[in-house]
N, CA, C and O atoms as a MOPAC input file, in Angstrom:
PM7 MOZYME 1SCF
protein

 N     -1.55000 1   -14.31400 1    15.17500 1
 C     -1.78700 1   -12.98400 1    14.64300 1
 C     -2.69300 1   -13.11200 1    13.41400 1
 O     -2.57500 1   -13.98000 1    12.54900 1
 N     -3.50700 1   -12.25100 1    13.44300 1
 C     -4.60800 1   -12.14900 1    12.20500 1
 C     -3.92100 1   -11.63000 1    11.16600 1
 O     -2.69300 1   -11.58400 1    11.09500 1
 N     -4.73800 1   -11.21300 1    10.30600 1
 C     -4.52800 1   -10.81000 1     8.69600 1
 C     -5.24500 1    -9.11900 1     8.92100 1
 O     -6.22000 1    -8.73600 1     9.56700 1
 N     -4.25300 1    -8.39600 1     8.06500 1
 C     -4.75400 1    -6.98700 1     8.11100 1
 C     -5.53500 1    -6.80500 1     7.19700 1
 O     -5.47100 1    -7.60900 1     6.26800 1
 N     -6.67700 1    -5.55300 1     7.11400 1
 C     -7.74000 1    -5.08400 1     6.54700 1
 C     -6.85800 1    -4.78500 1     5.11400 1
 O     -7.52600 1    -5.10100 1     4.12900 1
 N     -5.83700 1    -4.37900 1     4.86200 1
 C     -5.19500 1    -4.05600 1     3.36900 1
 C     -4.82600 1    -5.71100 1     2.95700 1
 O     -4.65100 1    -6.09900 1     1.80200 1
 N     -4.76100 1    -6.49300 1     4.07500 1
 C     -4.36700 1    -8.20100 1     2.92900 1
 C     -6.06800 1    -8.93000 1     2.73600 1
 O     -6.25000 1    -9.85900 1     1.94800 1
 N     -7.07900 1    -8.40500 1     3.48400 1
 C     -8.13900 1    -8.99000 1     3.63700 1
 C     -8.80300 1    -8.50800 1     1.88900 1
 O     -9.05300 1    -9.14500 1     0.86500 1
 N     -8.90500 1    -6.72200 1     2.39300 1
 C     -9.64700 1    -6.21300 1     1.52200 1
 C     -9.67000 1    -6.71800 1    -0.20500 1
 O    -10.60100 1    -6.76100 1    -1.00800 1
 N     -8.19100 1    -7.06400 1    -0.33900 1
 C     -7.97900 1    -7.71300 1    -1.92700 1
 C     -9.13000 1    -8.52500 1    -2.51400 1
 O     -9.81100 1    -8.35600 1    -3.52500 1
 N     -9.13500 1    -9.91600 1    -1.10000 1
 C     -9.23400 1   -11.05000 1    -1.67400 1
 C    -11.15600 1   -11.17900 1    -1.66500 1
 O    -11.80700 1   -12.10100 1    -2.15700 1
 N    -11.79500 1    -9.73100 1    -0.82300 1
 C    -13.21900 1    -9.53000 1    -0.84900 1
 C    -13.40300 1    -9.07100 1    -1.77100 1
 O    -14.54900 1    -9.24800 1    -2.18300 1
 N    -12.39500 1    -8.15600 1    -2.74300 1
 C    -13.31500 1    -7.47000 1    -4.04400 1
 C    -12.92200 1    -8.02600 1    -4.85100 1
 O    -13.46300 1    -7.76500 1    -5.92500 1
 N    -12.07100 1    -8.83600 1    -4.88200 1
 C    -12.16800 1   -10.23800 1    -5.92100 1
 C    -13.30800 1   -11.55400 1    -5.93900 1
 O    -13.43800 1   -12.58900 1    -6.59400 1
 N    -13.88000 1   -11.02100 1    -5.06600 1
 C    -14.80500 1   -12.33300 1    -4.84800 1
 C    -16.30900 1   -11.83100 1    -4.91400 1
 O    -16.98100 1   -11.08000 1    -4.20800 1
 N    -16.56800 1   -12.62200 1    -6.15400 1
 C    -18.11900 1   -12.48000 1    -6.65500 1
 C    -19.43700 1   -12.33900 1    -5.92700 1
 O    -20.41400 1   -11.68100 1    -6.28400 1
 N    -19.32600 1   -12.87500 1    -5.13700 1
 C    -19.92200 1   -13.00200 1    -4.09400 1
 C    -20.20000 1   -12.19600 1    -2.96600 1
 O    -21.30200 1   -12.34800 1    -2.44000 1
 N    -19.17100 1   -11.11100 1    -2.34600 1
 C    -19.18200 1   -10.41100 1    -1.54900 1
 C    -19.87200 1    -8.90900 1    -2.25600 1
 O    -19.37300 1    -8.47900 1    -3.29600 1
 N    -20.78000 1    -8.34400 1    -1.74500 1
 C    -21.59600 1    -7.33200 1    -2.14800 1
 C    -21.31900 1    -6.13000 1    -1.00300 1
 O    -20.88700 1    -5.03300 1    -1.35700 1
 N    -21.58100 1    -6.41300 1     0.27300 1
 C    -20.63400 1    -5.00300 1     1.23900 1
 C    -19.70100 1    -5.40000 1     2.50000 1
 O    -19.97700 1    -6.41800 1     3.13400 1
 N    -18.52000 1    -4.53800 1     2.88700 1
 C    -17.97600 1    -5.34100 1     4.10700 1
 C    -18.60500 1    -4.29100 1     5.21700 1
 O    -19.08200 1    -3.18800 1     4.94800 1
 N    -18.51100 1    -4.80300 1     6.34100 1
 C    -18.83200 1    -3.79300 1     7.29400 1
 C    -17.08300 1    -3.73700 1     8.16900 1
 O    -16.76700 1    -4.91800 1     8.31200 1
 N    -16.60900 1    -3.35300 1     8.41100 1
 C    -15.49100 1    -3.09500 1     9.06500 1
 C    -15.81400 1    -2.66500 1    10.63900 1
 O    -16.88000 1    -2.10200 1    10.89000 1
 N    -14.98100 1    -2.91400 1    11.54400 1
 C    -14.64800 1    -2.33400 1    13.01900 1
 C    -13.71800 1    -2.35000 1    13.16100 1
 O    -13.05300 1    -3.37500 1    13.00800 1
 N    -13.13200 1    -1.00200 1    13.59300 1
 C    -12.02900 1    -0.49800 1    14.02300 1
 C    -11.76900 1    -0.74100 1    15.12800 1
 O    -12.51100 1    -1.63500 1    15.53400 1
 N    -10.74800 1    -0.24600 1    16.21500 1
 C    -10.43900 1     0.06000 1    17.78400 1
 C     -9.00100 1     0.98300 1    17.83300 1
 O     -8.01600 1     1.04100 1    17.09700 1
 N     -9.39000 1     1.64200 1    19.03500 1
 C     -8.26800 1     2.95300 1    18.78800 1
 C     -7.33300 1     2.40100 1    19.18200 1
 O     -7.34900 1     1.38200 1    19.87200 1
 N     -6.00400 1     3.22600 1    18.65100 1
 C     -4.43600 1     3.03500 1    18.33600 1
 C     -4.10800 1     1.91000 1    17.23200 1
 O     -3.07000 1     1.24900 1    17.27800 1
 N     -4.93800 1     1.77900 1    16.38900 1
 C     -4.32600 1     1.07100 1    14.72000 1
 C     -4.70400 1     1.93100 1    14.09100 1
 O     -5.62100 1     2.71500 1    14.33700 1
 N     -3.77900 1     1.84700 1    12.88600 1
 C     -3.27200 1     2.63000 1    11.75900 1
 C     -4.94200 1     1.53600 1    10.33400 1
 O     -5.21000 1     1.84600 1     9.17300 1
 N     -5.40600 1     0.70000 1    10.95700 1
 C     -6.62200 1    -0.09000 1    10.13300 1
 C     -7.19000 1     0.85200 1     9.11800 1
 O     -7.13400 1     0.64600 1     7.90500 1
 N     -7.79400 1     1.99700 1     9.73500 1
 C     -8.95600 1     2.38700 1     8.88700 1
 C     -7.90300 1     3.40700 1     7.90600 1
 O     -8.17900 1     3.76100 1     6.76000 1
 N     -6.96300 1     3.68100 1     8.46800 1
 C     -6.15600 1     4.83700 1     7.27200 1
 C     -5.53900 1     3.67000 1     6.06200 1
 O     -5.75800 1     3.81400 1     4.85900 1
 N     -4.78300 1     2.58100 1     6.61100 1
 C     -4.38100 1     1.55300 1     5.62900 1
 C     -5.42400 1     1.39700 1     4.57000 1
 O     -5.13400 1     1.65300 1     3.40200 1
 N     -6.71500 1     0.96100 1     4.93200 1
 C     -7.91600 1     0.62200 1     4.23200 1
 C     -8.56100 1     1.34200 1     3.42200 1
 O     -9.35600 1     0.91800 1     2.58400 1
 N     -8.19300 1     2.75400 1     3.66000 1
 C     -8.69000 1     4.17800 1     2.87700 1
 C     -7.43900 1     3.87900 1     1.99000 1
 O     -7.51700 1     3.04300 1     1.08900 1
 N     -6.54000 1     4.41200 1     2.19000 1
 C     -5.63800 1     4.31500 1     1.25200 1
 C     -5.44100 1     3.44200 1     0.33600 1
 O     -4.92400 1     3.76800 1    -0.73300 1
 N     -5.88400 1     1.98000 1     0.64600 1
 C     -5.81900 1     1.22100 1    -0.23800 1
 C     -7.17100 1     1.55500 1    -1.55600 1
 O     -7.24000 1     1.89200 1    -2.73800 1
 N     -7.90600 1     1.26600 1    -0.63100 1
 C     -9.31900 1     1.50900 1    -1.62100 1
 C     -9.45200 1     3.30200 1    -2.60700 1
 O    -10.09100 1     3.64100 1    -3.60300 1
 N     -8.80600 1     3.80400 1    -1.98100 1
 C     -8.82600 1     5.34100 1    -2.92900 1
 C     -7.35500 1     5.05500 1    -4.29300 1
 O     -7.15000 1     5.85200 1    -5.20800 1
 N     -6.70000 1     4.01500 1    -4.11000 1
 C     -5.33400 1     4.23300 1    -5.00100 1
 C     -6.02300 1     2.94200 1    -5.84400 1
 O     -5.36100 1     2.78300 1    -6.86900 1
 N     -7.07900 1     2.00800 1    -5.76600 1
 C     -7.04300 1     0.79100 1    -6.18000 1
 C     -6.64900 1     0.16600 1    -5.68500 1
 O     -5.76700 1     0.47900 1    -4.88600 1
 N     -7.16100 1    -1.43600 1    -5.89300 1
 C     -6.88000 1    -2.77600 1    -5.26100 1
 C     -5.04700 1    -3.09500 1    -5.90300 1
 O     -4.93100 1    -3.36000 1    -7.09900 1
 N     -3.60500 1    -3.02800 1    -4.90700 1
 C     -3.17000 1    -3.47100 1    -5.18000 1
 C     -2.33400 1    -2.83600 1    -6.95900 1
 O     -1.21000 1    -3.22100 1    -7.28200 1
 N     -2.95100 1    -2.12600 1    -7.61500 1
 C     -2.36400 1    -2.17400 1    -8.90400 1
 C     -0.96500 1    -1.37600 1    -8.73400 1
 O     -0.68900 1    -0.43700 1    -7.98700 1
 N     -0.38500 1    -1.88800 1    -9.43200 1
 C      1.54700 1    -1.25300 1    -9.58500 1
 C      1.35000 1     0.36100 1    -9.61800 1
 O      1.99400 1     1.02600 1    -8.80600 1
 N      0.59000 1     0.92800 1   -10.41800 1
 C      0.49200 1     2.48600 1   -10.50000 1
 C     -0.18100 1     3.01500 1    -9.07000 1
 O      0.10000 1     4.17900 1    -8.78200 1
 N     -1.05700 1     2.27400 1    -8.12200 1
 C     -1.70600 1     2.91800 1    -7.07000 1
 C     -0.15300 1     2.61900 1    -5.86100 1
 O      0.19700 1     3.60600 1    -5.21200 1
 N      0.43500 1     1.64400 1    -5.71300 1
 C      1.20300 1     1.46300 1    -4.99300 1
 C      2.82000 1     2.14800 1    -5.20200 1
 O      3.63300 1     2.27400 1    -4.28700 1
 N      2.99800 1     2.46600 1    -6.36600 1
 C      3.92100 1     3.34700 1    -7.21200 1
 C      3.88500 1     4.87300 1    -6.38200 1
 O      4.85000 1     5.51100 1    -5.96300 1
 N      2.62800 1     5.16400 1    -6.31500 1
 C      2.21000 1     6.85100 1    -6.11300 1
 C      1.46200 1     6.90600 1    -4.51600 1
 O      0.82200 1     7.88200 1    -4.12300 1
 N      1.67900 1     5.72300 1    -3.75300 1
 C      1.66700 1     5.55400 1    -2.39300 1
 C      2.88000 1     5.75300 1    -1.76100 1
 O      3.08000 1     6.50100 1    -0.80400 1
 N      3.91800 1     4.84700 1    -2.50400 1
 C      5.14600 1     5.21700 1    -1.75000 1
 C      6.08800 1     6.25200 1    -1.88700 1
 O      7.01700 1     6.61800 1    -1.16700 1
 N      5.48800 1     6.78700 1    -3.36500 1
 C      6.03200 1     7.99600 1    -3.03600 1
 C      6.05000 1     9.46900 1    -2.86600 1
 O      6.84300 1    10.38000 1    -3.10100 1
 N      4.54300 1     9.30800 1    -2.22900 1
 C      3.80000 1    10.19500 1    -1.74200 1
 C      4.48800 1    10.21800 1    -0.62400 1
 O      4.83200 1    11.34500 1    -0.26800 1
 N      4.88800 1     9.08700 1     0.23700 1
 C      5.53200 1     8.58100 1     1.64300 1
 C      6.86300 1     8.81600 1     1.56700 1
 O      7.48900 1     8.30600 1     2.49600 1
 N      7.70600 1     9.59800 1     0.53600 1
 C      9.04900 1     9.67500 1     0.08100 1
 C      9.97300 1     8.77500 1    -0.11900 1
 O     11.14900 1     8.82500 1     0.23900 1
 N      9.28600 1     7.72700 1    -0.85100 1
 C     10.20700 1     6.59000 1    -0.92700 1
 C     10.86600 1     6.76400 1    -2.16300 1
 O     10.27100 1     7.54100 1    -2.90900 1
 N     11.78400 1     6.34200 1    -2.55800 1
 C     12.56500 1     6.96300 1    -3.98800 1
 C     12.38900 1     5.30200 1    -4.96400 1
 O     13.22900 1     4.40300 1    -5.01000 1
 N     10.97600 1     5.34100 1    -5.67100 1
 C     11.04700 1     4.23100 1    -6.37600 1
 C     11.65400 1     4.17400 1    -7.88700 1
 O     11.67500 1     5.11600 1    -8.68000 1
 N     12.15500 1     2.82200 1    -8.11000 1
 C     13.02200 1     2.70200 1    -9.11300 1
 C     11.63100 1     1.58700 1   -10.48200 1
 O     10.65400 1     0.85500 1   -10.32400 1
 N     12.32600 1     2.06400 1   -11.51800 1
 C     11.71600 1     1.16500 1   -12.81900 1
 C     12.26200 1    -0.42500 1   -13.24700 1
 O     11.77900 1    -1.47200 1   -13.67800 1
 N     13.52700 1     0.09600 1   -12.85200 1
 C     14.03500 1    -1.25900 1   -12.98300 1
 C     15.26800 1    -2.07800 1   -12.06000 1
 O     16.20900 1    -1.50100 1   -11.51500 1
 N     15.09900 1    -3.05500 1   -12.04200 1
 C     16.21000 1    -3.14500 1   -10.72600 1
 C     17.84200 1    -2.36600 1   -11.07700 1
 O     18.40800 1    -1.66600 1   -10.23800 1
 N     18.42000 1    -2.65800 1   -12.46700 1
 C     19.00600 1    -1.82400 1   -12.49700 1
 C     19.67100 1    -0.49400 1   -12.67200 1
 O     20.74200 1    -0.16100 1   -13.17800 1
 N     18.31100 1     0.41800 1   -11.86300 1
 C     18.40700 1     1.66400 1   -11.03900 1
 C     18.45700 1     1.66700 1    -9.91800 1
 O     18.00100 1     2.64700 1    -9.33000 1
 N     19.02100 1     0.59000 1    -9.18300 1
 C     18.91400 1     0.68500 1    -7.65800 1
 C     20.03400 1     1.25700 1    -6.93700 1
 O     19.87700 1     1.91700 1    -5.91000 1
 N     21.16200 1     1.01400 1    -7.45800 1
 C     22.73900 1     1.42100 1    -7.48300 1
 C     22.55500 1     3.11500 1    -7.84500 1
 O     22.49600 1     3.89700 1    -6.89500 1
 N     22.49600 1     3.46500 1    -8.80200 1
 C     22.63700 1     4.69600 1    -9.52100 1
 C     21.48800 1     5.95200 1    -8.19900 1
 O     21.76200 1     7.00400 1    -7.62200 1
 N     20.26000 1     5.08900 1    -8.24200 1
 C     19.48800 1     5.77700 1    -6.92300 1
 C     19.83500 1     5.74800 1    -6.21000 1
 O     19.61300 1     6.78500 1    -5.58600 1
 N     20.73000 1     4.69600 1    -5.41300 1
 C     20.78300 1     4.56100 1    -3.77400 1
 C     22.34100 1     6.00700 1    -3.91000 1
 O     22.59400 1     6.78700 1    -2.99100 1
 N     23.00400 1     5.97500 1    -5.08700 1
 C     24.52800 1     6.47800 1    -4.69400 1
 C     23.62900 1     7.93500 1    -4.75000 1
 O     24.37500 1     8.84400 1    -4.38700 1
 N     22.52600 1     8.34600 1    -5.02600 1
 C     21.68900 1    10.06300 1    -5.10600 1
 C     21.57200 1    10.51000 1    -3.57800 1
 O     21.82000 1    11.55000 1    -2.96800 1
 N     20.97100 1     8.96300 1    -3.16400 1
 C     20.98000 1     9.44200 1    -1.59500 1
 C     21.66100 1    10.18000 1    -0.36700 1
 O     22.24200 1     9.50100 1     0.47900 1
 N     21.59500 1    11.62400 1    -0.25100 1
 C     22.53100 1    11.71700 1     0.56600 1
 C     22.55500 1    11.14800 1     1.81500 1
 O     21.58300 1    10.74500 1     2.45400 1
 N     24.15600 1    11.12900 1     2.25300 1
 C     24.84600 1    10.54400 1     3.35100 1
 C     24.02800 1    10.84500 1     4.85700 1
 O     23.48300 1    11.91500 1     5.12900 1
 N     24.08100 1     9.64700 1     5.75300 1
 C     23.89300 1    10.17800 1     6.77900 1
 C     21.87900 1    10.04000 1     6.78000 1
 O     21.30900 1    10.13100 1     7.86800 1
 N     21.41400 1     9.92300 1     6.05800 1
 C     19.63200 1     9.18900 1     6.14600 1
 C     19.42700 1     8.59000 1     6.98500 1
 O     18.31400 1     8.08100 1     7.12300 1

């Protein structure tokens, strides 16, 4: 199994060297939406991935110990 366009894309705009990618898609992958999303929130940074997941309704916590106090908010039955 290959490497996806969101683990690829990091390690190209870290690298001095790379000036444009050309990408190809094929229908039924989720590729080109992963790849937008990544590149519109930033490479990777805690605040772009923060406001990804919970755009996606994920209930993120600050510190691990808020994980207890969040998970008991959750109602029953999710």
């Amino acid at each position: 199994m290959g490497a996806t366009w969101s683990e690829l894309l990091p390690l190209f705009e870290r690298d001095p060297e790379t000036k444009m990618l050309a990408l190809f898609g094929e229908i039924g992958t989720s590729n080109e939406e992963d790849a937008a999303a990544l590149i519109s929130r930033g490479m990777g940074t805690a605040e772009g991935k923060i406001a990804a997941l919970r755009e996606a309704g994920v209930h993120v916590v600050e510190h691990l110990g808020d994980i207890g106090p969040a998970a008991r908010r959750i109602p029953e039955g999710l």
